[in-house]
KOLFI-472833 format. One record per residue (C-alpha): x, y, z; residue in one letter. Coordinates in steps of 0.2 Angstrom, whole numbers, padded with zeros to 4 digits, always signed. Example, Ala and Ser with C-alpha at 12.3 -4.5 7.8 and 13.67 -1.06 7.14 Angstrom:
% KOLFI-472833
+0062-0022+0039a
+0068-0005+0036s
END
This chain:
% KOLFI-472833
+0026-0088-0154x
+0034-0070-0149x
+0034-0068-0130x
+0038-0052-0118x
+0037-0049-0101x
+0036-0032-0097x
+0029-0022-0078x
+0021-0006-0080x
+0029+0002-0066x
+0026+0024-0058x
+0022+0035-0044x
+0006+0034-0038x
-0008+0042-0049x
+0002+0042-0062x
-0011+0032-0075x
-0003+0017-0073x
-0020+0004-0073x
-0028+0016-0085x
-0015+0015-0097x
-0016-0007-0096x
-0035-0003-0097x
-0033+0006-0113x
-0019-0007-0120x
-0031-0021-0116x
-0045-0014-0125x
-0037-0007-0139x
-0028-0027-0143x
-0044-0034-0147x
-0048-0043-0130x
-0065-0037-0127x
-0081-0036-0139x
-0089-0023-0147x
-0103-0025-0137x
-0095-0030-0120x
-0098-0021-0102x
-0082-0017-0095x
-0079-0005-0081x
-0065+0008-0077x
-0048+0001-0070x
-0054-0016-0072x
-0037-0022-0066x
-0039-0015-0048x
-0052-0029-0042x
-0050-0029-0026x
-0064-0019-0015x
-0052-0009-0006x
-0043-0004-0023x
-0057+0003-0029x
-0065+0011-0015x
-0049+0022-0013x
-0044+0021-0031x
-0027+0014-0028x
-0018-0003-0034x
-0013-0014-0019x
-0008-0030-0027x
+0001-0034-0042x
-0009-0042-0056x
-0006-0048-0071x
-0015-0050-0089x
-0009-0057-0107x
-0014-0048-0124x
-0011-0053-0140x
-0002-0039-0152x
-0001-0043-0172x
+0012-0029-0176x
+0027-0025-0186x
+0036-0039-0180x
+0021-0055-0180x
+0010-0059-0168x
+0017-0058-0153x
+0011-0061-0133x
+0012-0046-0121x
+0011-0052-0101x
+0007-0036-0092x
+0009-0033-0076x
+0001-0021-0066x
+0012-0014-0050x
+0008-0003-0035x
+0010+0016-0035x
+0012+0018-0016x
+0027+0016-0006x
+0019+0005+0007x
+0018-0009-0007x
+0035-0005-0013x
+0037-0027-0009x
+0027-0030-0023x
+0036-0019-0035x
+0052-0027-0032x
+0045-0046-0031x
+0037-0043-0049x
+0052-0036-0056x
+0062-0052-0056x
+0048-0060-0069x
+0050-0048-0083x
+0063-0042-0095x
+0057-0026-0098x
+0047-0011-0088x
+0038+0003-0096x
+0039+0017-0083x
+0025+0029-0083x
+0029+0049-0076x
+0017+0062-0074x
+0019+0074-0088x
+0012+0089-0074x
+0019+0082-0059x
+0036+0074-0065x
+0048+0067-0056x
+0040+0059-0039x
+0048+0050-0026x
+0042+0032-0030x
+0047+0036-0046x
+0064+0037-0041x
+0059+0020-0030x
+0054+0009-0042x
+0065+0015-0056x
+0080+0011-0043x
+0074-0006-0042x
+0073-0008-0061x
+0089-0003-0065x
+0098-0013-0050x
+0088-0028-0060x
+0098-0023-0076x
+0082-0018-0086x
+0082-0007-0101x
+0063+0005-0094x
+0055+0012-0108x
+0050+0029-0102x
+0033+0034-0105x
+0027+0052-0103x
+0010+0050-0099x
-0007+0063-0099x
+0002+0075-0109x
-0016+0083-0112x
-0016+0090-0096x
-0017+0107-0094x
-0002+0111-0089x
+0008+0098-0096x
+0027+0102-0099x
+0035+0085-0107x
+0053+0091-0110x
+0056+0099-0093x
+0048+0081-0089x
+0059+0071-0102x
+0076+0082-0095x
+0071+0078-0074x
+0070+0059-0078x
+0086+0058-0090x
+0095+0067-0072x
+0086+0053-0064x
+0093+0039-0072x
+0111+0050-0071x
+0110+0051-0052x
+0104+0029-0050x
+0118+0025-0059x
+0111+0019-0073x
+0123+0009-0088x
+0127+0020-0106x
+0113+0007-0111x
+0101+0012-0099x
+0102+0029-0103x
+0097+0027-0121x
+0082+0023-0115x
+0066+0027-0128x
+0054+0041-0127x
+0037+0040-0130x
+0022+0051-0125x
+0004+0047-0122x
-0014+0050-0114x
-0021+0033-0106x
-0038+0041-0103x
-0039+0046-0121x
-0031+0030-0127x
-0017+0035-0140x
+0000+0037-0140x
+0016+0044-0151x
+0034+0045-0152x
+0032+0064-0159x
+0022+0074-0150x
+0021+0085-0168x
+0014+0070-0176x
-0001+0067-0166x
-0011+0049-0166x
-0026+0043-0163x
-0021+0025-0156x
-0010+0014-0145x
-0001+0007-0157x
+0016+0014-0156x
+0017+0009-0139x
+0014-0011-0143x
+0027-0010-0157x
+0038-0005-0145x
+0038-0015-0132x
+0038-0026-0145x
+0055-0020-0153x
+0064-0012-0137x
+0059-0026-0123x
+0071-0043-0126x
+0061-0060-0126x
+0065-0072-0111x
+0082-0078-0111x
+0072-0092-0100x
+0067-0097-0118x
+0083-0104-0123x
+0084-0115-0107x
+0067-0127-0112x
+0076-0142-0112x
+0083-0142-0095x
+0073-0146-0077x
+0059-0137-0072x
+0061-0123-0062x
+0051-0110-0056x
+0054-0095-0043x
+0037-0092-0034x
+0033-0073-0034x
+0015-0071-0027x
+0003-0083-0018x
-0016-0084-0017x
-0028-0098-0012x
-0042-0104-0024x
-0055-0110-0015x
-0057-0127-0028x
-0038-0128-0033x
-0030-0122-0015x
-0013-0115-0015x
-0008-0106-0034x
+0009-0101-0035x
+0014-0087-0046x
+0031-0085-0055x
+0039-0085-0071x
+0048-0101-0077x
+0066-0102-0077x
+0071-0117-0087x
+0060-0131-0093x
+0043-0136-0095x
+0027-0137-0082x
+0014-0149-0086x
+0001-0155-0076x
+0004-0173-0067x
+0023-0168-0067x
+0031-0171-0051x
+0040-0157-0041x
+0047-0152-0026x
+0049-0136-0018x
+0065-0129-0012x
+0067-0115+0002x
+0081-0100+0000x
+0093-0112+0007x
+0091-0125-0004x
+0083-0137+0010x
+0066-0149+0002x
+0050-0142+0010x
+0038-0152+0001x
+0038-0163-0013x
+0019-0166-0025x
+0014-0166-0041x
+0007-0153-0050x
-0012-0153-0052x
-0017-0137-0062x
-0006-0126-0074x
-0015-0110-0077x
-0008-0096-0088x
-0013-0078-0093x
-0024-0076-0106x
-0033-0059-0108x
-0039-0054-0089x
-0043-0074-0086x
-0031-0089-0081x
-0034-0105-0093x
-0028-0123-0089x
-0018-0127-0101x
-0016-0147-0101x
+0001-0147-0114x
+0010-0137-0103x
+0021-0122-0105x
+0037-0118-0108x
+0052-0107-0099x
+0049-0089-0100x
+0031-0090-0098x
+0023-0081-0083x
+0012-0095-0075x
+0000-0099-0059x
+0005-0118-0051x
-0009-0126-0040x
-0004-0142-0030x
+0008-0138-0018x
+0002-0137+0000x
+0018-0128+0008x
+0029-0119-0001x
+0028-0099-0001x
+0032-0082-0008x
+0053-0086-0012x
+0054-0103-0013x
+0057-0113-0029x
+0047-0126-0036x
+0059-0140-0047x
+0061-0154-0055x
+0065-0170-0043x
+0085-0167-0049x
+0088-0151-0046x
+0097-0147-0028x
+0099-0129-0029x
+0088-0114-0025x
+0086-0099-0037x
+0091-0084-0029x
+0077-0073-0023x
+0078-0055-0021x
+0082-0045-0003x
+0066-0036+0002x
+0071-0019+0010x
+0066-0020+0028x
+0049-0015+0038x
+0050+0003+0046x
+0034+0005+0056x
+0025-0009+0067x
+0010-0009+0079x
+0003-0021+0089x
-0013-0030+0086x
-0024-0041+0101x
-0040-0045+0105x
-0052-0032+0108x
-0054-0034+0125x
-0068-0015+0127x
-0083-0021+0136x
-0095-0019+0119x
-0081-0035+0112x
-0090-0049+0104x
-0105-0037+0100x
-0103-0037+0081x
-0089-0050+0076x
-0087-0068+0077x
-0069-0067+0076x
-0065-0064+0092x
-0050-0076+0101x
-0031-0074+0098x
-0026-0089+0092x
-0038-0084+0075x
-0030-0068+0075x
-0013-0074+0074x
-0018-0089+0062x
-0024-0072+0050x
-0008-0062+0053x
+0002-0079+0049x
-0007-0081+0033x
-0005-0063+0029x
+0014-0063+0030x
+0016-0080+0019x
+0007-0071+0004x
+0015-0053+0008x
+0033-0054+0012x
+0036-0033+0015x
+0026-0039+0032x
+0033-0046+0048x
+0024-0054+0062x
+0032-0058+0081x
+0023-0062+0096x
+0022-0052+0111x
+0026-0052+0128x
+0006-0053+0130x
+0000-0068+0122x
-0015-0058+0116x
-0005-0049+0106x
+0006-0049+0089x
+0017-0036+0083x
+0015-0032+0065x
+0028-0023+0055x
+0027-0016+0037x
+0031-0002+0024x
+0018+0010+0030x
+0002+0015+0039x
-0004+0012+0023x
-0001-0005+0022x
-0006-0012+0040x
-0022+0000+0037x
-0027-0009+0023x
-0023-0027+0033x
-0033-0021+0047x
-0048-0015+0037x
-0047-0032+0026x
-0047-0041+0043x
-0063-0029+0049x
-0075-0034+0034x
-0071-0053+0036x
-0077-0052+0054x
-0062-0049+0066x
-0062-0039+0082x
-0047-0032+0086x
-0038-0018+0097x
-0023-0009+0088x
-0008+0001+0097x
-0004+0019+0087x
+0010+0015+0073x
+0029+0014+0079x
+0045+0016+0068x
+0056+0002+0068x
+0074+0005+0076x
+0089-0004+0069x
+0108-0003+0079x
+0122+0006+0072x
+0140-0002+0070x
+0145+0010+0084x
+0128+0003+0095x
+0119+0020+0090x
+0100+0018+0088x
+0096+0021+0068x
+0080+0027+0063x
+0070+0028+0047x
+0070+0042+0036x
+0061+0046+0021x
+0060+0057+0006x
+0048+0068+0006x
+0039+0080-0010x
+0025+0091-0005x
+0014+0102-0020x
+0005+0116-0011x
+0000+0133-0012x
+0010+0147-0012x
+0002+0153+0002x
+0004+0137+0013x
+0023+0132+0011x
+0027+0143+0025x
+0017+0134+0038x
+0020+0117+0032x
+0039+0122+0032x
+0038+0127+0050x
+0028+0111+0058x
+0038+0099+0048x
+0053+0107+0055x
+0047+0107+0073x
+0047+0087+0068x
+0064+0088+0064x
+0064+0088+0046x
+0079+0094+0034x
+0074+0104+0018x
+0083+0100+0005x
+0075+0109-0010x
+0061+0121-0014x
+0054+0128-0031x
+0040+0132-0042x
+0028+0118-0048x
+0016+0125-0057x
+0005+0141-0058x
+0002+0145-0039x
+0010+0130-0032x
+0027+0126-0023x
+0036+0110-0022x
+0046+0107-0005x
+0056+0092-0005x
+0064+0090+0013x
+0073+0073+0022x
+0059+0067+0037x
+0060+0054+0052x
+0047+0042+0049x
+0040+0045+0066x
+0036+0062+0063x
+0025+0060+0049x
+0013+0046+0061x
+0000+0057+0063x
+0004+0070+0054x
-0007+0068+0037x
-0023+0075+0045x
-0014+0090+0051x
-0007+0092+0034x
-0024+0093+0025x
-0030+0106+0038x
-0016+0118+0038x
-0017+0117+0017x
-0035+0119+0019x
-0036+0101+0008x
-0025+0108-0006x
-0008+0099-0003x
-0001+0083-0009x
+0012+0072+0002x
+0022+0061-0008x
+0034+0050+0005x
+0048+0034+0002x
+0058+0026+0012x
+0076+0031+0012x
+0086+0026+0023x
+0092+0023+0042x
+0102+0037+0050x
+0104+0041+0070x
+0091+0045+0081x
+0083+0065+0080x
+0080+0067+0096x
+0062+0070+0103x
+0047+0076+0095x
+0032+0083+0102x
+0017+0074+0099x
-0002+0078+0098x
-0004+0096+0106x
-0023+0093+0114x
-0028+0080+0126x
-0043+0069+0123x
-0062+0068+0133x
-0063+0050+0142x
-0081+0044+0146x
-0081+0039+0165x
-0099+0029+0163x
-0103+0014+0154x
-0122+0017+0142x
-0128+0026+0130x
-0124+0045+0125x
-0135+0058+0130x
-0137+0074+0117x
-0140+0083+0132x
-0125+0078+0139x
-0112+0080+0122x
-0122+0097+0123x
-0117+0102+0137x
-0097+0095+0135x
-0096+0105+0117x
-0087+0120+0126x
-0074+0107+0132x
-0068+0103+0114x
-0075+0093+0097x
-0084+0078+0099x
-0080+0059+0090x
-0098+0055+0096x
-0117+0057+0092x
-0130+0056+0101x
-0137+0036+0106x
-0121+0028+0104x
-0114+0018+0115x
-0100+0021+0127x
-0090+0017+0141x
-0079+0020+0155x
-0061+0025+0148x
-0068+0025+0130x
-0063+0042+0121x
-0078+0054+0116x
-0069+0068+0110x
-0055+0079+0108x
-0050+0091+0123x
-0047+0112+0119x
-0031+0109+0133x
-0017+0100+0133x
-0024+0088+0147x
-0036+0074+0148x
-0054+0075+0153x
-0063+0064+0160x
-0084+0069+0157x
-0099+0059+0160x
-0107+0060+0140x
-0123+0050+0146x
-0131+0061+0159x
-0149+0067+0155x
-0159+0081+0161x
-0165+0079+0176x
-0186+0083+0175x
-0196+0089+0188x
-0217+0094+0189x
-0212+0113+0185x
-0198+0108+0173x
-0202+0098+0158x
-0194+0089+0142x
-0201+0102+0131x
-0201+0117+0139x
-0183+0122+0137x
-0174+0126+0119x
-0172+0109+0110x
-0154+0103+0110x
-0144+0105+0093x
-0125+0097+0092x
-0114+0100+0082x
-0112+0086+0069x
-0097+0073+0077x
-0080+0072+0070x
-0080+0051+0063x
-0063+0045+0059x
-0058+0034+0047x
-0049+0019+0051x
-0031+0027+0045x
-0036+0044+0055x
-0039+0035+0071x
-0022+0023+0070x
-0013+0040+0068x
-0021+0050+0083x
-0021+0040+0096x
-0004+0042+0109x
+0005+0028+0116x
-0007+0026+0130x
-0022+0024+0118x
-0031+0009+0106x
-0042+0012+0092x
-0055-0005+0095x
-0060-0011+0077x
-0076-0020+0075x
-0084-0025+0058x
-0096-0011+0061x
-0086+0002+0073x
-0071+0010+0075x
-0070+0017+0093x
-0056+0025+0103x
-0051+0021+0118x
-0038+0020+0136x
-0026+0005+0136x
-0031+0006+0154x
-0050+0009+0156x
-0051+0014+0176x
-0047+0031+0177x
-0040+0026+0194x
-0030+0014+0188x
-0023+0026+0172x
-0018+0040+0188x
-0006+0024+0197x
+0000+0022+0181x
+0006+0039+0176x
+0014+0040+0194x
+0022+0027+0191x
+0031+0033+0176x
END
């Protein structure tokens, strides 16, 4: 049979797992009568809650077209830069991308990102105009930034004939001229089909078995599945195998128990095995990981994996050691902790684990805040209690022993009437404009060069100056000298100095001193952060004092006490507020602010001490 590998690769929001929802239910996959829901690729909790794609996913459809019946893997990738590993692991399994712009918003920079990453790979993208029934669609000036885009990467003379087509995933059709409009999908299957090469692996079926592993999950019957497309030969079950690190040094050796491929949005055993080119899921290996290779018994040399560009922020993450810790979790000590981290950064290889000074502790490195918020947040609902430090870039040392720092590319869409203060904060943070224009009816776009440090924190500050309006867009760049200083959050903090509940008398009392994080009947405690100072200082206030009642005064006498609703944070807004000297403490059903040194004595010797 016809085979072709192809990743659907774009910026964020760009329709990507909309457009494989409408290509799996336009080949045929689903029944007439079958219940399906929206973006039935994003599975995962998280992905749907905040209507992103975290992990790549893959799915198989069947296409009877011009050129025979011929079997399509898809494979879903990331839109955010803070999973960026994912988009360059899956890349090295297909033969062909399909890369989805924004036929309003255009150019982005993970566009740029991930088709940099496809063309170093030597693919031939098909580009893909997508939601040209927006509003204020303009597909040629779209069509013209991308050709400059593929220009500017470098791309071969064979790269830049690249084919055009234009679609709407929402609505479900597609065409290669936008004057001869369509009512289906179609097109686009045909040419993937025609432009996307088979698997050159596909010639290689009578030598040994290999396999590179690409992702890694756990079953919970079949254990360890490796995922990866097969290089030469052919896997069948009972086959023994070994499994080779980067290096080329034996890890492991096994046999393989379960062969599962892609078919439809399911994986099915398949007991006669499969041959090269095939994307494939492996269970019976107990120790290899992400990178290493799976091969016959003969075979003594790796195959080459792909350099993963570096982490550029990190945190710390302990125990939660707050007086309220072991109140709601069960996962509590260290050493499960950092049997969880371990774990993460086996299946994710865009994340880095050390241990710390402290024993309690691990530093945890990534792409993003992104990233590490959505590992922290997956750790919170399985039960873990944890303290996390606010988010720190991650130096690297110049030839000349310079300290180098991240940078990033930064686009932001706004208002007319915002650019100017958005201009001005990001330049106090030592950001370089590099371009600035119109974007639409009423909008700007400014596109500057940005330290990654600058922009911790700064997201919530951004929403309020554009009154919710604008859109930051960010990628990594790369490493340049150190900026200099930056200043950090402008307002001190409220510190309870008592441990109990809060008292709505009490936060009534304090709302002159600033916005509070707490209601009414929470509970607190000493060096636990209540609120947000109007000054530059920090506070410390008693929030659980009650009135005090005598035989002339009583409880109902006076006005009854009305606060003002508290400020709640989510898990990413409280990583990016806090200052060096602060923790957020995570609980399955809290996320609380707080002192890394409760005693407010004990904080005073410390800053005298600095």
């Amino acid at each position: 049979m016809n085979l072709r590998n192809v990743a659907i690769i774009a910026h964020v929001d760009h329709g990507k797992t909309t457009m494989v929802d409408a290509l799996l239910a336009q080949s045929g996959l689903f029944r007439a009568n079958e219940a399906t829901t929206e973006r039935v690729m994003d599975s995962g909790d998280q992905e749907r809650e905040r209507g992103i794609t975290i992990l790549a996913k893959c799915t198989s459809i069947q296409w009877n077209g011009k050129a025979g019946e011929t079997r399509i893997n898809i494979i879903d990738t990331p839109g955010h830069a803070d999973f960026g590993g994912e988009v360059e692991r899956i890349l090295g399994m297909v033969d062909g991308c399909v890369l989805l712009v924004d036929a309003e918003e255009g150019v982005m920079p993970q566009t740029k990102f991930v088709l940099t990453k496809a063309l170093k790979m030597g693919l031939r993208p098909i580009l893909c105009i997508n939601k040209v029934d927006r509003a204020h669609a303009d597909p040629d000036r779209v069509l013209n930034e991308t050709f400059d885009l593929f220009a500017a990467l470098g791309a071969t003379d064979e790269q830049l004939d690249f084919p055009v087509i234009y679609a709407s995933g929402r609505s479900g059709w597609a065409t290669l001229d936008l004057a001869q409009p369509n009512d289906n999908l179609h097109p686009l299957y045909d040419l993937i089909v025609d432009h996307v090469p088979a698997p050159a692996a596909q010639a290689r079926v009578n030598e040994p078995f290999q396999i590179l592993n690409v992702l890694i999950e756990s079953d919970p019957f079949l254990g360890r599945l490796l995922t990866g497309r097969i290089h030469s030969g052919k896997a069948v079950p009972g086959m023994a195998i070994k499994a080779l690190s980067r290096d080329g040094k034996t890890i492991e050796q096994g046999r393989i128990t379960k062969v599962l491929a892609f078919r439809g949005l399911k994986r099915q055993p398949i007991d006669e095995g499969v041959e090269a080119g095939d994307i494939v899921a492996i269970a019976g290996m107990s120790k290899a990981t992400v990178a290493d290779t799976l091969c016959a018994l003969e075979v003594t040399e790796a195959l080459d994996a792909l350099p993963i560009d570096p982490p550029t922020i990190s945190m710390t993450v302990g125990v939660n050691d707050s007086p309220l810790a072991g109140r709601e979790g069960d996962k509590v000590q260290s050493r499960v902790i950092r049997d969880r981290l371990l774990k993460e950064a086996e299946a994710n290889v865009a994340i880095r684990i050390t241990q710390t000074p402290d024993s309690d502790a691990y530093e945890v490195a990534g792409r993003g805040e992104l990233q590490l918020g959505v590992l922290i947040e997956n750790m919170r609902r399985e039960g873990f209690e944890l303290s996390i430090s606010r988010p720190r870039v991650v130096y690297q040392t110049g030839e000349n022993g310079e300290r180098m720092e991240p940078i990033e590319d930064v686009v932001i869409d706004v208002d007319d009437e915002f650019s100017g203060v958005v201009i001005e904060k990001l330049s106090a943070r030592k950001a370089e404009l590099t371009d600035m224009g119109p974007s639409g009816a009423g909008k700007t776009r400014i596109q500057l060069k940005c330290p990654s440090r600058s922009l911790i924190g700064y997201q919530g500050e951004f929403l309020t100056d554009t009154r919710g309006s604008g859109v930051l867009n960010r990628v990594f760049s790369h490493y340049e000298g150190h900026k200099g200083a930056i200043e950090g959050r402008l307002k001190g903090v409220l510190v309870s100095n008592s441990d109990g509940d809060t008292a709505a008398f009490a936060l009534w009392n304090l709302e002159d001193r600033g916005v509070m994080f707490v209601g009414a009947g929470e509970k607190t405690y000493q060096g636990m952060i209540i609120g947000e100072n109007s000054r530059s200082d920090d506070l410390d206030v008693n929030p659980i004092k009650g009135k005090q009642l005598t035989n002339v005064r009583a409880s109902g006498k006076d006005e009854a006490v009305r606060l003002t609703p508290a400020r709640k944070m989510s898990l990413e807004q409280a990583i990016a507020y806090i200052e060096e000297d602060e923790l957020v403490e995570v609980t399955p059903k809290s996320i609380r602010l707080r002192k890394e040194v409760l005693n407010p004595s004990f904080r005073k010797k410390r800053v005298r001490a600095d």
